[in-house]
N, C-alpha and C positions, 0 to 999 in steps of 0.2 A: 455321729454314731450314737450307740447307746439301744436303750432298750428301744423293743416295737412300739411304732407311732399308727399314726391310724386311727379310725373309728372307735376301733376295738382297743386301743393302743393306750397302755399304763398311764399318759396325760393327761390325755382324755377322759379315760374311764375317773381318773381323780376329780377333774374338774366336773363331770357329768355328776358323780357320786358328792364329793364331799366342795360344793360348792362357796360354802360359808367360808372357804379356807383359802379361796384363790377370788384375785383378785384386778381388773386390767387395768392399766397403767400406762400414758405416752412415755413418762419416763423414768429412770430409775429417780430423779429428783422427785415429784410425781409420789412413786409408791413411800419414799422416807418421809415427805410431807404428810401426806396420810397415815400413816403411823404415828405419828403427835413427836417428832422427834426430829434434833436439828440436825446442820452437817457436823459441827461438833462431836456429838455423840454418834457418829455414825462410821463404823468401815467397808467400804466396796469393794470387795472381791472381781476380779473379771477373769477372763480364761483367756489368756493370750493368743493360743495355739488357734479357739474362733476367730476373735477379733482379728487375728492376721489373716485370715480364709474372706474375710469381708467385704476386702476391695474390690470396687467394681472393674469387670473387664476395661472399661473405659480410659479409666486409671492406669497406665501404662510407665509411667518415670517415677522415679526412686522420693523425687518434692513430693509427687503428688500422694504416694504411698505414705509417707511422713505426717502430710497436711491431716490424711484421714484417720489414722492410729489417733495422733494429737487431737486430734477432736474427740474420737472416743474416748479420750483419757480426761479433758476437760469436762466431756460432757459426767463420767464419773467423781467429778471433783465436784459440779453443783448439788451431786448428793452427798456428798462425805467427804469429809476432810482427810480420809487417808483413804490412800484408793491402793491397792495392792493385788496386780497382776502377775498369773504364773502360768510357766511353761512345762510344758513335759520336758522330761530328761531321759534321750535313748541309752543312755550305759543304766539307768537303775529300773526302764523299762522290763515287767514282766514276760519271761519267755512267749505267755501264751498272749499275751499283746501284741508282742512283735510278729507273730503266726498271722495276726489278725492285720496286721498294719503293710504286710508280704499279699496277702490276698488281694488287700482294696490296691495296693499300687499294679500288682499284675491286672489286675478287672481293669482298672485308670489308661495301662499302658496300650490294650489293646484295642480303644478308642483315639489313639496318641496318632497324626500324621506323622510318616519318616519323611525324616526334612533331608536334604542334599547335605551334604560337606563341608560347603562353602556358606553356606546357613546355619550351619552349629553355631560359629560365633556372634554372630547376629543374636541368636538366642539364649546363649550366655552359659554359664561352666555348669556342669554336673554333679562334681565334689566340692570337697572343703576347699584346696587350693585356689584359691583366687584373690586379689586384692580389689578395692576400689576403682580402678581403671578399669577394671575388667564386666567390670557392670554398671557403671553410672552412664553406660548409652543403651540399657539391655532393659527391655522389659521384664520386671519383678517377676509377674505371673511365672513366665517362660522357665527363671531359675528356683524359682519356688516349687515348683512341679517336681521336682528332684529332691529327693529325702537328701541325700548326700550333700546338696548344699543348703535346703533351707538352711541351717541352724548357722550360718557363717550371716547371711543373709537377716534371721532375726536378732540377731546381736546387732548389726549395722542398724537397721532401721529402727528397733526400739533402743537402741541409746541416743541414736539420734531425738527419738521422742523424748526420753528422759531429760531431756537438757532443752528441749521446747519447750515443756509444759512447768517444770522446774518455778516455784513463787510462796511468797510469803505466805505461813497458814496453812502450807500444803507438806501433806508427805508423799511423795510416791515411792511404791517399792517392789521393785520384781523379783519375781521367783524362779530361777532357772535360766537367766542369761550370764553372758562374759562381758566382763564391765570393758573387755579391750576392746570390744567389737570387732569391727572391720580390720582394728590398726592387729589384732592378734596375729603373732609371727607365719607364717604359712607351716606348716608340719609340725606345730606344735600342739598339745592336746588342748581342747577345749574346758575351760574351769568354769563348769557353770554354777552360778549362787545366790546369795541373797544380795542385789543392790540395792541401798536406799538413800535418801536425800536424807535421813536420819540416820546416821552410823551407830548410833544407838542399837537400834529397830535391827541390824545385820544380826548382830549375836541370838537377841532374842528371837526370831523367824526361822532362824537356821535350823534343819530337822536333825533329830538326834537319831535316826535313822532314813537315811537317804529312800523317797520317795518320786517315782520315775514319771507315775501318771497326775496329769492338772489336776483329774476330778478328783482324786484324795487330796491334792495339796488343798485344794477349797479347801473342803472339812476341817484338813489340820489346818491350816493359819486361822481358822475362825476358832477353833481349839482353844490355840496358844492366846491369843488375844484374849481371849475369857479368861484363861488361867491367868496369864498377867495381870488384866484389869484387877480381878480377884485379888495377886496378890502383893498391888500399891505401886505396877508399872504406872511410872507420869504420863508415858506416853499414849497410855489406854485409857487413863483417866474418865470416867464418866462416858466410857462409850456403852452404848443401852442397843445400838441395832446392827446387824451385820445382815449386807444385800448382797448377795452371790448373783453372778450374772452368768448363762452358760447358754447352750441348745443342748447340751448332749445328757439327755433325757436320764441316764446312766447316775446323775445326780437327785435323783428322785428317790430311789432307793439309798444310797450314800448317807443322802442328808436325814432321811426319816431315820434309817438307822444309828444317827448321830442325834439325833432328837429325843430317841428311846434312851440312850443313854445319859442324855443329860438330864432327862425328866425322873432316870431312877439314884442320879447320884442330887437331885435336889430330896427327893423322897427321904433317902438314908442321910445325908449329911447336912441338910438344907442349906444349899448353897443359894446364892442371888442368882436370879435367872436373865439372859438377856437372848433378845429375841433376834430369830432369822428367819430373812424369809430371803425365797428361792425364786431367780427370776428370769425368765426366760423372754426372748426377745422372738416374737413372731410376727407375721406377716399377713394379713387377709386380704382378701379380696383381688380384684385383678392390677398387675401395673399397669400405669397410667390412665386406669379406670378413677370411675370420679368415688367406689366403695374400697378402694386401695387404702390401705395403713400399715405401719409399723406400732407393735405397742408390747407392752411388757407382760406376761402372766404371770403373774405375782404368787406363789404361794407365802402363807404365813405358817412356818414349817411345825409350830406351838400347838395354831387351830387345826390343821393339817391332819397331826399324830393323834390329840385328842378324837375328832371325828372318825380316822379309821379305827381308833381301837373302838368308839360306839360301835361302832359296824359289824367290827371282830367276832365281840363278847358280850356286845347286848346289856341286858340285866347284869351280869355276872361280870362288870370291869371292875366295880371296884373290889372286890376280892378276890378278880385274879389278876393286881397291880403287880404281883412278883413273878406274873411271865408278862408282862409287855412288852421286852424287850424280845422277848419268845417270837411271838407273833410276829413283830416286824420280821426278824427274823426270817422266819419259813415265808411270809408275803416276801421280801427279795428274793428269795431263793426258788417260787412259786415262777415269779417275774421272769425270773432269770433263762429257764427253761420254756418262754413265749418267745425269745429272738431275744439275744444279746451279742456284743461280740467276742462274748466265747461259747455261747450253746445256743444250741436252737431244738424245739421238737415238734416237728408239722404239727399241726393240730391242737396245740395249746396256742389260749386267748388269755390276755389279761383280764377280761369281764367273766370267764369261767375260771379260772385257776383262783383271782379276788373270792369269789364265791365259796369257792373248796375251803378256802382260807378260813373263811367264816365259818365253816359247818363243821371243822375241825377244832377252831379253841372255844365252842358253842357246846360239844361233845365228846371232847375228846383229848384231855390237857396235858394229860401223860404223853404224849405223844410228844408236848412242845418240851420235856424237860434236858433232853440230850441237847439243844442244841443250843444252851449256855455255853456250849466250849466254843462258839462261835467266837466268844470276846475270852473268854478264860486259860485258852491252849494257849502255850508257847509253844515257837517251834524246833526246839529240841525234845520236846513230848512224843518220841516215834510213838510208844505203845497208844496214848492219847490221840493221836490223829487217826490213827489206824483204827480206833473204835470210834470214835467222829466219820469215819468216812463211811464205817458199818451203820453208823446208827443214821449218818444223813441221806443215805443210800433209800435207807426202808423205809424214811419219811417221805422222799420223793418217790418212792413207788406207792405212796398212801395216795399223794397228791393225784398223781397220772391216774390211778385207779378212781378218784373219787372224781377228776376231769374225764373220763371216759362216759363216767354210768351217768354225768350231768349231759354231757353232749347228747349220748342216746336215747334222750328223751326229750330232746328238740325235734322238731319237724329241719328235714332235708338237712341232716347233719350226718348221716352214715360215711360220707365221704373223708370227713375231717374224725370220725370214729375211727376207717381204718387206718388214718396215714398216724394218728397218735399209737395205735396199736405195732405198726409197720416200723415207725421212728424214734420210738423209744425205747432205749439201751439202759443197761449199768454206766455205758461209758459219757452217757449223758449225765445219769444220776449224778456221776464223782465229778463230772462238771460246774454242773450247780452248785453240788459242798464247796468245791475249790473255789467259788468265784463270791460263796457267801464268807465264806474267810475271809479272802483277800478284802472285801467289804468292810470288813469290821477290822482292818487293818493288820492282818497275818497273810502278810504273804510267803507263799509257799515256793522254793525256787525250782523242786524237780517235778515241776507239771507234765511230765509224761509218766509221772504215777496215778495222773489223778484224769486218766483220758484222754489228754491233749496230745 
């Protein structure tokens, strides 16, 4: 999931646009070698919740589901020495995620064969209740398909990983499983946390406010890890790169938004900067075609920010380095309303709404100055939010308007003219506020103030 893909599609348009900043790669080993920098100084990020979605149909018993995690973890270990995989967490999942996570399992269920009776167990439990017996003849997929049991299900399989891959020189450390696993009593609650092969590394990863989705856990553990290294963690020691692995495009914005912020606290305090890049694992050509591959797109999330801010501001970046962060800014929030999975508005495109972006901190800068409370609100600020949602509101109707009169001056574009006209709301606006928030890490819990 994640923002729209496609021709037109946020990735795309990145890589078509700011090309110097991305990069392909067979492996994550591959893009850290290219970077001038060893496993030593390197930590790998992965997104568990992918990585467990990976296994091939074919792959049917519980070894072989093992065999394949374990290898994705080694193959993470010949680029870094600490490899650090996270799960989402549904109790600290946001409301308007879970809405989104209701829809795709309803859409899922009603391509689902109903099986007989005497086939349920053949295909194995639906909730938490279950032990080991109850599935080591059952294929994964079958129990996986069930929210109610994956998570009993990824604690089995990746502890089991954890204690495969387990070796000198190496840390692994997950984020968001139950170290009991499988053996966790039946109807007792699940305690999901920081495991690591470094008991050390437990205290300091652990978030000081519980975080529910993978894609911000990325960000934060690459966070904490900088401020550690920074301030004389051994176990960060001399780490220089941090490779984030994902598909779910949603990190595109995340991380640039986390780029802006660290390019303006090296500005003001000048901190040592250490580089990320963002890496995505895709696919071309046809299977079992002889132009079939797997390979990496590499963002380097440093060249990345610098190039769209050229883009943004033109002549006029380096004087206006005190909204940078501005810009990214309204570009997520621009993003956001092309397809995300909390809003959508027909007729917006990533290569047109990009563009609006531009011609707005090009001419128009006052515009970007409200939306510092993106990172500056708390949220016990009622009166505060409440003028954030005023002031984000009338940016994104700046936006949709300045997406409109672009569209209308394309050839054979009246169709995608009306349905932006038809499709767009206030209650999309406070969409976009709320999901630029939660971006910049304010989450907001009563999402049905803010549209949802």
């Amino acid at each position: 999931m994640g923002l729209v893909t496609g021709e037109h599609g946020v990735k795309q348009q990145l890589k078509n646009r700011f090309a110097g900043a991305v990069h392909e790669f067979q492996t994550l080993r591959a893009a850290r070698e290219a970077s001038g920098f060893t496993a030593e100084q390197t930590v790998v990020c992965l997104d568990g919740n992918v990585l467990s979605n990976q296994i091939p149909t074919a792959v049917n018993d519980i070894d072989g589901y093992v065999r394949i995690l374990s290898g994705f973890a080694n193959q993470a270990f010949a680029a870094g020495s600490i490899v650090v995989v996270v799960f989402d967490e549904a109790k600290h999942l946001t409301l308007a995620k879970k809405a989104e996570q209701d829809r795709r399992d309803a859409a899922r269920k009603k391509g689902q064969m109903q099986a007989s009776t005497d086939l349920e167990s053949f295909l194995g439990p639906k909730g938490d209740d279950f032990a080991l017996a109850d599935v080591e003849n059952c294929d994964p997929h079958a129990v996986m398909r069930h929210r109610g049991a994956r998570p009993r299900m990824f604690d089995m399989l990746w502890m089991r990983v954890f204690r495969a891959v387990e070796g000198k020189g190496r840390t692994l450390v997950f984020d968001g499983i139950d170290a009991a696993g499988i053996d966790r009593p039946i109807g007792t609650p699940r305690e999901q946390g920081i495991v690591s092969t470094d008991a050390t590394l437990e205290a300091v990863l652990a978030h000081a406010v519980p975080i529910g989705e993978g894609d911000l856990k990325l960000t934060d553990v690459a966070c904490v890890v900088q401020e550690q290294r920074d301030a004389g963690l051994a176990a960060f020691a001399g780490i220089e790169l941090i490779l984030i692995s994902t598909i779910d495009t949603d990190s595109l914005a995340i991380e640039l938004i986390n780029e802006a912020a660290k390019a303006e606290e090296r500005r003001l305090n000048d901190c040592p900067p250490m580089r990320t890049m963002l890496c995505f694992k895709e696919q071309t050509g046809k299977r079992g075609g002889d132009d079939f591959k797997n390979a990496y797109a590499c963002f380097d999330m440093s060249l990345l920010l610098d190039q769209v801010l050229d883009f943004l501001f033109a002549d006029n970046k380096d004087e206006s380095v005190h909204l940078h962060r501005h810009a990214i800014a309204l570009l997520s929030m621009a993003w956001t309303l092309c397809g995300s999975d909390f809003c959508s508005v027909k007729g917006c495109r990533p290569d047109i709404m990009t563009d609006v972006c531009g011609v707005i901190c090009k001419t128009d800068l006052q515009l970007l100055l409200p939306l510092a409370a993106c990172w500056e609100l708390q949220r016990a600020d009622i009166d505060g939010l409440n003028k954030f949602k005023r002031d984000a509101c009338a940016i994104v109707d700046r936006l949709v308007s300045e997406a409109g009169r672009v569209l209308g001056s394309m050839p054979r574009m009246a169709r995608s003219v009306a349905s932006l006209k038809n499709e767009y709301s206030n209650t999309e606006a406070q969409k976009a506020a709320w999901v630029s928030l939660y971006w910049h890490g304010c989450e907001l819990k009563e999402v049905e103030k803010w549209g949802f």
